[in-house]
Short mmCIF file of the C-alpha atoms (twelve columns), coordinates in Angstrom:
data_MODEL
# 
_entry.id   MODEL 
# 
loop_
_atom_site.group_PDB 
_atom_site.id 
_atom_site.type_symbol 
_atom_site.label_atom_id 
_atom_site.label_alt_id 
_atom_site.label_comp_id 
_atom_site.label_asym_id 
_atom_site.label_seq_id 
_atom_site.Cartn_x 
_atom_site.Cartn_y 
_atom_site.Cartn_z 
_atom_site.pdbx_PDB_model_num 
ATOM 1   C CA . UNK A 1   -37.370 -4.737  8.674   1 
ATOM 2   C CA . UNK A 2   -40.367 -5.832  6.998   1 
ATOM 3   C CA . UNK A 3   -41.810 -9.115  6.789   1 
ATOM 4   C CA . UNK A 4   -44.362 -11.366 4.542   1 
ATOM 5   C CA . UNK A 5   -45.870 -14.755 5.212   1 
ATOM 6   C CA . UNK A 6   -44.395 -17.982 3.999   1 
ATOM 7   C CA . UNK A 7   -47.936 -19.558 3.602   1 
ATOM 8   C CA . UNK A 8   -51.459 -19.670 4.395   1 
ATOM 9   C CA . UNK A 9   -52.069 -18.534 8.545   1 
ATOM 10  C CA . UNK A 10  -55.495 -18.275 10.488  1 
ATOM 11  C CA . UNK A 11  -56.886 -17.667 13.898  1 
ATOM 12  C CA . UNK A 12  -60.377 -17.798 15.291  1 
ATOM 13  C CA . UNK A 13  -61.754 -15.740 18.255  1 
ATOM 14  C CA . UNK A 14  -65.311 -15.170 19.733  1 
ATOM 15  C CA . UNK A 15  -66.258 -11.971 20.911  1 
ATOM 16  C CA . UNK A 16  -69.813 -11.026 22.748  1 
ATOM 17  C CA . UNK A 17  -71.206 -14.192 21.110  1 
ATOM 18  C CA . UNK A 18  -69.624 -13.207 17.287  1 
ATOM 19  C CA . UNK A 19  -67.409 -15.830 15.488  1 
ATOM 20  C CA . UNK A 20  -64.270 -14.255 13.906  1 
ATOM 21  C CA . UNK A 21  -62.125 -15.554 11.087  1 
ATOM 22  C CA . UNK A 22  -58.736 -13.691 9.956   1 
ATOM 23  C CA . UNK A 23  -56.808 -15.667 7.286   1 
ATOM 24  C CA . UNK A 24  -53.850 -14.207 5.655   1 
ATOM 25  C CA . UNK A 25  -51.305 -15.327 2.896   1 
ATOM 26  C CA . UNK A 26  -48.593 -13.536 0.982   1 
ATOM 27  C CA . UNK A 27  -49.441 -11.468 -2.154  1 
ATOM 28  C CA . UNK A 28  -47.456 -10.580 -5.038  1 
ATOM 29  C CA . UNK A 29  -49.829 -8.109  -6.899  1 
ATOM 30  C CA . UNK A 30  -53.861 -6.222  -6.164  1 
ATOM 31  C CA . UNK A 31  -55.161 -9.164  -8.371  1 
ATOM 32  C CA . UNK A 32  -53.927 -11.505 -6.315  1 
ATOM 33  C CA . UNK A 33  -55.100 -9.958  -2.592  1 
ATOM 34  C CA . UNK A 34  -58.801 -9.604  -4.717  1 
ATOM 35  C CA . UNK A 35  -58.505 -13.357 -5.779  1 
ATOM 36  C CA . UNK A 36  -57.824 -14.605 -2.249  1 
ATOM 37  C CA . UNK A 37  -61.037 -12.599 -0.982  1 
ATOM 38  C CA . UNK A 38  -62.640 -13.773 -3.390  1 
ATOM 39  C CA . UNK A 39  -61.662 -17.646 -3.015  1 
ATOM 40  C CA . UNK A 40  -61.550 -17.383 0.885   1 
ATOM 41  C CA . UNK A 41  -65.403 -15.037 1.449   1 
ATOM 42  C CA . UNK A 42  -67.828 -16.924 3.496   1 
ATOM 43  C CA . UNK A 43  -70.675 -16.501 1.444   1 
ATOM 44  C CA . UNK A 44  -73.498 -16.917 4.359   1 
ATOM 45  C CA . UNK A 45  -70.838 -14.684 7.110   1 
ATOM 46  C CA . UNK A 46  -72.377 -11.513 8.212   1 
ATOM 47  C CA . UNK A 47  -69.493 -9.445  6.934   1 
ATOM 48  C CA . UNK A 48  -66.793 -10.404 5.272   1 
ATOM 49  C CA . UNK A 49  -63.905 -7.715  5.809   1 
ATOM 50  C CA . UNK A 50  -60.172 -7.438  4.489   1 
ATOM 51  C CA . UNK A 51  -56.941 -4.884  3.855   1 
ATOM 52  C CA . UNK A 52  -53.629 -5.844  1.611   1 
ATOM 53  C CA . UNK A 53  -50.571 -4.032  1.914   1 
ATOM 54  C CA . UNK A 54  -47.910 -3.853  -1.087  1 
ATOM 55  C CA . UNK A 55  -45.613 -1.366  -0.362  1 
ATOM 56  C CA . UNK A 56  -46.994 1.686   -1.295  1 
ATOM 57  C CA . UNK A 57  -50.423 0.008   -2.476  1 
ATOM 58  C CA . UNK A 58  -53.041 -0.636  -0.187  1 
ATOM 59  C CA . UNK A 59  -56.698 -0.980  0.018   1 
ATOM 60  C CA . UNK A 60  -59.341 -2.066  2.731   1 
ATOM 61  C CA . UNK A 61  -63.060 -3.040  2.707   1 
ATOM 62  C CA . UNK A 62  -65.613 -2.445  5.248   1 
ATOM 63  C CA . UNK A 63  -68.280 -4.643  3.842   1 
ATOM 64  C CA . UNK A 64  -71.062 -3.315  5.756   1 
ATOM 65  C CA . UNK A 65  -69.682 -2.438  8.915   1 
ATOM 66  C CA . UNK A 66  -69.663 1.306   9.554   1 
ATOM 67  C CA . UNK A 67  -67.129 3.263   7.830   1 
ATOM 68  C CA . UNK A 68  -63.797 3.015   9.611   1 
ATOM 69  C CA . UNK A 69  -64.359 0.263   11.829  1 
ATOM 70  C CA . UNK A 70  -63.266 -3.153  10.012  1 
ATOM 71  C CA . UNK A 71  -61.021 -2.569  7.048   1 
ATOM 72  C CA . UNK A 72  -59.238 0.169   8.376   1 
ATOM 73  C CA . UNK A 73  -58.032 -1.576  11.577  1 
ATOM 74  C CA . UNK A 74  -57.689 -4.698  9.271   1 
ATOM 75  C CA . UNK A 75  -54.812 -2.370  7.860   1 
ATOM 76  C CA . UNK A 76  -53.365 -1.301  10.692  1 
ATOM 77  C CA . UNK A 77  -52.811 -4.659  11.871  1 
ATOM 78  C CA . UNK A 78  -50.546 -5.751  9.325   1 
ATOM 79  C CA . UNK A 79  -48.740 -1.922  9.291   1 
ATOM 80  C CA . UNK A 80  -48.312 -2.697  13.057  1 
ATOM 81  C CA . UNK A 81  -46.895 -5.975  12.576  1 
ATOM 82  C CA . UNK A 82  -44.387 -4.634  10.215  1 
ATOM 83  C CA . UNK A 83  -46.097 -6.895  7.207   1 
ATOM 84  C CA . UNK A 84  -45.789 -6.318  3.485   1 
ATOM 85  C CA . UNK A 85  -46.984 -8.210  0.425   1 
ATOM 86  C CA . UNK A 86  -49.885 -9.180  2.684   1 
ATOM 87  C CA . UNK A 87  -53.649 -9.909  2.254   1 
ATOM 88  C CA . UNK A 88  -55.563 -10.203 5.400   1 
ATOM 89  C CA . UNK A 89  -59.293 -11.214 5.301   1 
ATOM 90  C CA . UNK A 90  -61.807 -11.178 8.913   1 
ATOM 91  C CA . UNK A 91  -65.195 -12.986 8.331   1 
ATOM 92  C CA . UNK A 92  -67.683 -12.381 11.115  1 
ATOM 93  C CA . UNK A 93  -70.815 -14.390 12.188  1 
ATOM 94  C CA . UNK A 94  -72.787 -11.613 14.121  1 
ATOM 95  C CA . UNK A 95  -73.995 -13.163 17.864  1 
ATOM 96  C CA . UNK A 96  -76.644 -10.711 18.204  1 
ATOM 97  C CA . UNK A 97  -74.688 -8.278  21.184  1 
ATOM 98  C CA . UNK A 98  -73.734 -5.210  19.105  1 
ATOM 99  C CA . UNK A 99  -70.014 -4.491  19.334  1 
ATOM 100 C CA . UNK A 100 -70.519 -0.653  18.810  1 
ATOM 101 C CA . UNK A 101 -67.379 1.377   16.900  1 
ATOM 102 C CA . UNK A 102 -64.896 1.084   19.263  1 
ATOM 103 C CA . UNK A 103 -65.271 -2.669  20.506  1 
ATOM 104 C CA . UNK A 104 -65.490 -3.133  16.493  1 
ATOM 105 C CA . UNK A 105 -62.020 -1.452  15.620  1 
ATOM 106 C CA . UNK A 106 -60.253 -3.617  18.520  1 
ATOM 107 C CA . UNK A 107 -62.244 -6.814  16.975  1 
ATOM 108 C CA . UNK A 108 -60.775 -6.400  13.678  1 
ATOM 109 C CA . UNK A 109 -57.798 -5.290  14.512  1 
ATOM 110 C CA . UNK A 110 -56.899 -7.450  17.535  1 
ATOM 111 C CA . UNK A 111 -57.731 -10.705 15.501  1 
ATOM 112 C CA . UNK A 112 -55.791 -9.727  12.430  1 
ATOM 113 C CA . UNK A 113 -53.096 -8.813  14.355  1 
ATOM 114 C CA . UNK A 114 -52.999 -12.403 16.010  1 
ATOM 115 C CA . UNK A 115 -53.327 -13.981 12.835  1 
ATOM 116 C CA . UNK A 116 -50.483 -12.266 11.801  1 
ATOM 117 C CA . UNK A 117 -47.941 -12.537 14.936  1 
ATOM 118 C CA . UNK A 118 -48.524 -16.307 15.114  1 
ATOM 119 C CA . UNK A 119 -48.110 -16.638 11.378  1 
ATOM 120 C CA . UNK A 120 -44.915 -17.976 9.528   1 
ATOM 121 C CA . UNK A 121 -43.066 -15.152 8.651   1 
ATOM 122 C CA . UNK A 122 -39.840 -14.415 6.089   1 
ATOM 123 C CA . UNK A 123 -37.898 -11.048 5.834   1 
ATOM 124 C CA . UNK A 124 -38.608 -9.322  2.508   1 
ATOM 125 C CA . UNK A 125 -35.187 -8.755  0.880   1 
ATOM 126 C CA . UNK A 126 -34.608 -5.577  -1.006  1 
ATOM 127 C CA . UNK A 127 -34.298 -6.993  -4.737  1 
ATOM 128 C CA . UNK A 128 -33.446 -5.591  -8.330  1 
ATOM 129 C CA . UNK A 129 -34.159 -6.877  -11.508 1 
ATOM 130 C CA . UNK A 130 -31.554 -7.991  -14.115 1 
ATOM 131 C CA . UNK A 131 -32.218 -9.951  -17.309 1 
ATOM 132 C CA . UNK A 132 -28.748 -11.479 -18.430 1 
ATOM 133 C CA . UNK A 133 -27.857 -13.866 -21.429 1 
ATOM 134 C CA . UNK A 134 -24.988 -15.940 -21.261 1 
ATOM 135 C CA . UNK A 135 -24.247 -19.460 -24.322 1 
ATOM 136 C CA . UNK A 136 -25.378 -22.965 -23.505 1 
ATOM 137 C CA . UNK A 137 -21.148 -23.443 -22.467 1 
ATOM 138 C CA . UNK A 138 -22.084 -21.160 -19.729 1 
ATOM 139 C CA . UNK A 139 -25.269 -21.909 -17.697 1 
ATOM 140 C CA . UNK A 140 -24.212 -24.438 -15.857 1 
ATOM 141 C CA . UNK A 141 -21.140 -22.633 -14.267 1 
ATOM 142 C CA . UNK A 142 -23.177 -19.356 -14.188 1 
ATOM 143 C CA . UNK A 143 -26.608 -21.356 -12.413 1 
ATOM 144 C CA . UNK A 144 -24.607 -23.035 -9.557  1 
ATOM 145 C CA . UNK A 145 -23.355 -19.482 -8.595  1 
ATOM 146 C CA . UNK A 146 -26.831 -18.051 -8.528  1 
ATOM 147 C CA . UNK A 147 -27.718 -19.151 -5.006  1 
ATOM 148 C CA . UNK A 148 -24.538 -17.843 -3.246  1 
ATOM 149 C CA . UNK A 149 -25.320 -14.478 -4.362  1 
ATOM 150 C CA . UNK A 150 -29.383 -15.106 -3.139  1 
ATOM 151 C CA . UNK A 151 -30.089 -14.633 -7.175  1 
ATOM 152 C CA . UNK A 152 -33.487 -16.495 -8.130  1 
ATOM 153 C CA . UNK A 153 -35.028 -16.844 -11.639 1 
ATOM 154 C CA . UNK A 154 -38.235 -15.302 -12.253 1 
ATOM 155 C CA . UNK A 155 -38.102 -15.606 -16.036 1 
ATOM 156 C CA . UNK A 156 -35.800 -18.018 -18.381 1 
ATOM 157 C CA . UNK A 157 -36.386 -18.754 -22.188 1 
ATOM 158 C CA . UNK A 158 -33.587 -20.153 -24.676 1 
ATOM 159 C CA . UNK A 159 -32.742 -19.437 -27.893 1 
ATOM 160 C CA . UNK A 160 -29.981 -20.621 -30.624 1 
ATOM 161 C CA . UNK A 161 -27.492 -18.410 -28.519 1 
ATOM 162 C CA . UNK A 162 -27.908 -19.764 -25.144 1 
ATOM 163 C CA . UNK A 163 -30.439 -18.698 -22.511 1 
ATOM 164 C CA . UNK A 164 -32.033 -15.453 -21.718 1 
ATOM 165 C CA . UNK A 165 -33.042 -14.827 -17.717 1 
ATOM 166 C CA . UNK A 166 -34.788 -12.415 -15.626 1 
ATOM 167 C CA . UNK A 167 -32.949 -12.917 -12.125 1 
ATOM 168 C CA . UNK A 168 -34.202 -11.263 -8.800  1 
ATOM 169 C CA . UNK A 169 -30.655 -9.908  -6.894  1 
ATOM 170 C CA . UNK A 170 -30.925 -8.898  -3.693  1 
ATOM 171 C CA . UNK A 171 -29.765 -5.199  -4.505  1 
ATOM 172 C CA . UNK A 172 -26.317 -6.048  -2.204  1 
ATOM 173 C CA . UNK A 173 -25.988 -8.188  -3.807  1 
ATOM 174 C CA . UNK A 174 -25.822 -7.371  -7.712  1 
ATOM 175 C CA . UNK A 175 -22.496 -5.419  -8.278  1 
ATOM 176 C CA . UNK A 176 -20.217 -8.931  -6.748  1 
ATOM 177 C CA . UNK A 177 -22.392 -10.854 -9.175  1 
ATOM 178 C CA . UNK A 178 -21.859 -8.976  -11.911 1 
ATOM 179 C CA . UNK A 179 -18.749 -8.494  -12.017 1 
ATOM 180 C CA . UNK A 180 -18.629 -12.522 -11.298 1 
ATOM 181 C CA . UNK A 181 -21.208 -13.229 -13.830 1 
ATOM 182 C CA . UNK A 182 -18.344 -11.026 -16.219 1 
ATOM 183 C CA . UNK A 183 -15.931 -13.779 -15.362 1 
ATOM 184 C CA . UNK A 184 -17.326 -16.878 -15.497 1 
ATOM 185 C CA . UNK A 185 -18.838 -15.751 -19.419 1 
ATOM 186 C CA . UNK A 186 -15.111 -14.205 -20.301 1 
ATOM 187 C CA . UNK A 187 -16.936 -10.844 -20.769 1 
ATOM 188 C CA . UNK A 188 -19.198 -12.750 -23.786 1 
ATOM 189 C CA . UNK A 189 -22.510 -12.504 -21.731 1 
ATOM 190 C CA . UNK A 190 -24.791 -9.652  -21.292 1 
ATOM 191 C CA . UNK A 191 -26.227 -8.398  -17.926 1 
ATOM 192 C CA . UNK A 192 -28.489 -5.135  -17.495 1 
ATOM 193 C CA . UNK A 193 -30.161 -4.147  -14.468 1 
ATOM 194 C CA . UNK A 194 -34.363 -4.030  -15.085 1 
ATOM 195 C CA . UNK A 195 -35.085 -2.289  -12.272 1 
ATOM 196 C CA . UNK A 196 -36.759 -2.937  -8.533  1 
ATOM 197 C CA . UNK A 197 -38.127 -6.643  -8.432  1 
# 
């Protein structure tokens, strides 16, 4: 089952006289895993090296190193942790003993991977989307239900009729609450599935 992080982790190790840095967070989108590179670089760090893993999406940065030997293993780390929705960044202070390729690859790797197996983790539930309307007689009834199906709202705006939301269901989940969701509105609300949240 995969996993993401429930906040902000770190670890520190020296190796042959270099300083490394892995910090890691969960990520909901590219722009995101870019942003906390961005915010999180050591500007005057030798190299500054990261991967982020979303599902399907991925992408890793050597920043200097040679090809293969940072990034890559950066990746790995959190694919062999069994980590999604991840960003994992390595800054390394260079302590003037040369690591060569291999003792580079187990660097990277090895740290990220301890970053991430001491880190706060949470189980990523499989969710769909579903944007439902239901009157302002309803929400009340309809929102205390929401958490014993494991429903969250990702989106809510009102209008003369009542309120309009975009709900994350775990996909188990959805069929028991709609057909709740049915009841509690006497058939008068509307609920479509979206798609995968």
């Amino acid at each position: 089952m995969l996993s993401t992080l429930t906040g902000l982790a770190s670890y520190q190790e020296d190796i042959k006289k270099s300083r490394f840095i892995a910090l890691a967070d969960k990520v909901d989108s590219p722009a995101q895993a870019l942003d906390f590179f961005a915010a999180h670089s050591v500007a005057d760090a030798t190299h500054n090296c990261w991967a982020y893993r979303m599902g399907d999406e991925y992408r890793f940065n050597d920043d200097g190193e040679p090809g293969g030997t940072a990034g890559r293993p950066i990746l790995q780390a959190i694919d062999g942790q069994q980590c999604d929705r991840v960003a994992v960044l390595v800054v390394r202070w260079f302590g003037g003993v040369k690591l060569g390729p291999g003792g580079l690859i187990r660097a990277y790797g090895g740290v990220a991977a301890q970053c991430l197996r001491l880190a706060a983790k949470t189980e990523i539930v499989d969710e769909v989307r579903v944007c439902c309307r239901c009157s302002f007689a309803d929400i009340a009834l309809v929102q205390s239900r929401m958490a014993t199906h494991g429903a969250r709202v990702v989106q809510e705006s009102f209008d003369d009729q009542g309120v309009v939301w975009l709900l994350a269901v775990p996909r188990t989940n959805q069929p028991e609450m709609a057909a709740q969701f049915t009841n509690l509105t006497r058939g008068q609300g509307e609920w479509s599935l979206v798609g995968d949240a």
